[in-house]
C-alpha positions in Angstrom: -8.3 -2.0 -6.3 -5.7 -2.8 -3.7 -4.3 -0.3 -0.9 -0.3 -0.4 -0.5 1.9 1.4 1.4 4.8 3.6 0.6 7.5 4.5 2.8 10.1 7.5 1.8 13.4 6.2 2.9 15.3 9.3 3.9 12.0 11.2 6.2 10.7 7.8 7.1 6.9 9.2 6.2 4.4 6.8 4.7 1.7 6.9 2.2 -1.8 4.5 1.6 -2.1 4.6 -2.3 -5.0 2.9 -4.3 -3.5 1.4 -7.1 -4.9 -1.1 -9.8 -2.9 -4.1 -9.8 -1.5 -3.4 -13.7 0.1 0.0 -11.5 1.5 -1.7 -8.5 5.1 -0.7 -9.2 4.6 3.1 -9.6 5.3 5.1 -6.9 3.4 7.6 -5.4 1.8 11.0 -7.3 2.5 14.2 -6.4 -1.1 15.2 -6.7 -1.6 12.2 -4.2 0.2 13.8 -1.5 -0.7 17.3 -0.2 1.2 17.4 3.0 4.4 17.4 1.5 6.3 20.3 -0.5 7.3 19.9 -4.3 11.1 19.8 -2.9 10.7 17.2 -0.3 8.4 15.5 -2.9 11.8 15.4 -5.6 13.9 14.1 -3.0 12.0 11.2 -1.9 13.1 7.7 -2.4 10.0 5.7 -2.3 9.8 2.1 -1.4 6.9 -0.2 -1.4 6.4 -1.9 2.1 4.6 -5.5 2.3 2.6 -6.2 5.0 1.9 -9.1 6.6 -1.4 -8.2 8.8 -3.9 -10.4 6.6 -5.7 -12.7 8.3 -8.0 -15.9 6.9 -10.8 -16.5 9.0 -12.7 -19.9 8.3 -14.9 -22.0 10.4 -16.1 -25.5 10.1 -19.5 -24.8 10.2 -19.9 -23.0 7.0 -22.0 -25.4 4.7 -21.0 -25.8 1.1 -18.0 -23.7 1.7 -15.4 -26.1 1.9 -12.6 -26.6 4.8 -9.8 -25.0 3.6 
């Protein structure tokens, strides 16, 4: 299951959720964030941040594998 990232849009705080990909829109739980108060919680406006920090790493020596 994939990790992504959820920024609140007024307090500028982020969350890592694990999500299944069928559940990739739903923002986060309150059960998955205990640092934050059920009032602060309400307010939130959550927004799913994509990140761009993947990185491919291939090599020309890897036999069979292909050169991709």
């Amino acid at each position: 299951m994939p990790l992504y990232t959820y920024t609140d849009k007024k307090t500028n705080k982020s969350v890592d959720v694990l999500r299944s990909f069928a559940d990739y829109e739903k923002p986060p739980l309150r059960e998955e964030l205990p640092n934050m108060d059920n009032e602060e919680f309400n307010a939130a406006e959550w927004v799913r941040d994509i990140n761009g920090g993947q990185v491919v790493v291939r090599a020309s020596n890897w036999a069979g594998k292909g050169n991709w």
